[in-house]
C-alpha positions as CSV (number, residue, x, y, z in Angstrom):
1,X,34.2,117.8,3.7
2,X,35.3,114.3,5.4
3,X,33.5,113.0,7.9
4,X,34.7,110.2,10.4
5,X,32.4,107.7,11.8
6,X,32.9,106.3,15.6
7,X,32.0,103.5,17.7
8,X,33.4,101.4,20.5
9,X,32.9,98.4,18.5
10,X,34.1,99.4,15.3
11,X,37.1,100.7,13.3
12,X,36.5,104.4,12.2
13,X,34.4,104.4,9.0
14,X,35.8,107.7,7.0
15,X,34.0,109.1,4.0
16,X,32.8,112.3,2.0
17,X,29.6,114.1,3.4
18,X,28.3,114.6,0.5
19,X,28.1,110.5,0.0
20,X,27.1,110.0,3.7
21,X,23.9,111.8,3.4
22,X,22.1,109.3,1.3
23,X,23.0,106.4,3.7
24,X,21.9,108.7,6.8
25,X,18.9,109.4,4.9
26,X,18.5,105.3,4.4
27,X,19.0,105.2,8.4
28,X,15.8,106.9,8.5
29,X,17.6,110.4,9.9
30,X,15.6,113.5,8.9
31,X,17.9,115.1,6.7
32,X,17.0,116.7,3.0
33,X,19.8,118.8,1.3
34,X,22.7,118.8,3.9
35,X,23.4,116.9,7.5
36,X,25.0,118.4,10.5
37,X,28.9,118.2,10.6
38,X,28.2,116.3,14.2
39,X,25.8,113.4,15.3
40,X,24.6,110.1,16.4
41,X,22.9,106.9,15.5
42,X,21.9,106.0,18.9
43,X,22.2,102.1,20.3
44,X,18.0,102.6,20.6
45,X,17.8,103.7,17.1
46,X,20.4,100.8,15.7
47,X,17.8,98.1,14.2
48,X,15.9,100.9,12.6
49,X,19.0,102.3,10.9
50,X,20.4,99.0,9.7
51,X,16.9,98.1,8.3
52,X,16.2,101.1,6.6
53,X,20.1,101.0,5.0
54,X,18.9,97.0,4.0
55,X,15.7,98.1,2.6
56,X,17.9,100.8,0.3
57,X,20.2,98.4,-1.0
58,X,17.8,95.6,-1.6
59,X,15.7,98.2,-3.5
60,X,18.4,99.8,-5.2
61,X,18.7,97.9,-8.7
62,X,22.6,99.4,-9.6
63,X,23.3,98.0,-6.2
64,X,23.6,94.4,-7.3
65,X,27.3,93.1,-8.1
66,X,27.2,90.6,-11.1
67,X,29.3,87.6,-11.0
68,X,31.8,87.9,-14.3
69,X,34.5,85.4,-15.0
70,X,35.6,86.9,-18.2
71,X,38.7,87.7,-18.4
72,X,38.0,89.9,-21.4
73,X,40.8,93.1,-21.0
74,X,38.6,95.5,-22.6
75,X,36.0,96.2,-19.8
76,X,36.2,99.3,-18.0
77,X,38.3,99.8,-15.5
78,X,36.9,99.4,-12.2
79,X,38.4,103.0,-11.0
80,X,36.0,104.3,-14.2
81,X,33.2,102.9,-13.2
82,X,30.7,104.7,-11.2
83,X,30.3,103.3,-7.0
84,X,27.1,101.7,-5.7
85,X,25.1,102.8,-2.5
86,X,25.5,99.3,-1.9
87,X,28.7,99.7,-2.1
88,X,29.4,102.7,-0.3
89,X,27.3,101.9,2.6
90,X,28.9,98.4,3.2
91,X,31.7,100.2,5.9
92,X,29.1,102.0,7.5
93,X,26.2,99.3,7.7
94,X,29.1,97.0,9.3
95,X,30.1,99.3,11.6
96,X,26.1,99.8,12.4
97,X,25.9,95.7,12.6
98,X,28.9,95.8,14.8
99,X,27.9,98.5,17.6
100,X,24.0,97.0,17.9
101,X,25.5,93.8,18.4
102,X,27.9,95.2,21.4
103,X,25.4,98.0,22.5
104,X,27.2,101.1,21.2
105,X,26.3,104.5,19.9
106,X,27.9,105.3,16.2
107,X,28.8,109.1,16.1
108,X,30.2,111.3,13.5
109,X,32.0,114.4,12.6
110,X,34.4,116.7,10.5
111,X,37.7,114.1,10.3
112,X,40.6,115.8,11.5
113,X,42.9,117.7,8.6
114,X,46.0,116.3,9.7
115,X,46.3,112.7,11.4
């Protein structure tokens, strides 16, 4: 299922569930095997989030993005290869960065099946 992020401050953040919940866990939210279609990240509970989504990526070792100037065509493609938390929660942590700084809830739930 896709959920879609929300906050004054911010550009919708859209993603899978199934990948949110390890960031939402990061944020410090109480979840363990699923999270609830609908939520919040309250303003009060912003720094906490951020941190805790900081402390994930900093301690997350596949997280790091290695500098490569080689222009060597037989790599993998970068479609093959395999997406960081880091990388995943980049949208959401700037959205999160984004509604502390203009004191705004982030909320979530099922995106809509036809826009």
């Amino acid at each position: 299922m896709l959920v879609v992020f929300h906050s004054k401050a911010a550009a919708e953040v859209l993603m899978f569930k199934e990948h949110a919940l390890p960031i939402l866990k990061a944020a410090g939210k109480p979840y363990t095997d699923s999270m609830p279609d609908r939520g919040v990240i309250t303003r009060d509970q912003l720094a906490q989030a951020i941190a805790g989504i900081e402390n994930a990526i900093s301690a997350n070792p596949d997280s790091a993005i290695p500098f490569d100037n080689d222009q060597n065509d037989s790599k993998e493609h970068p479609v093959s290869q395999a997406v960081s938390f880091r990388r995943r929660a980049w949208p959401l942590l700037a959205m999160l960065k984004l509604s502390r700084d203009e004191d705004a809830d982030v909320l979530w739930e099922p995106a809509p099946t036809t826009w």
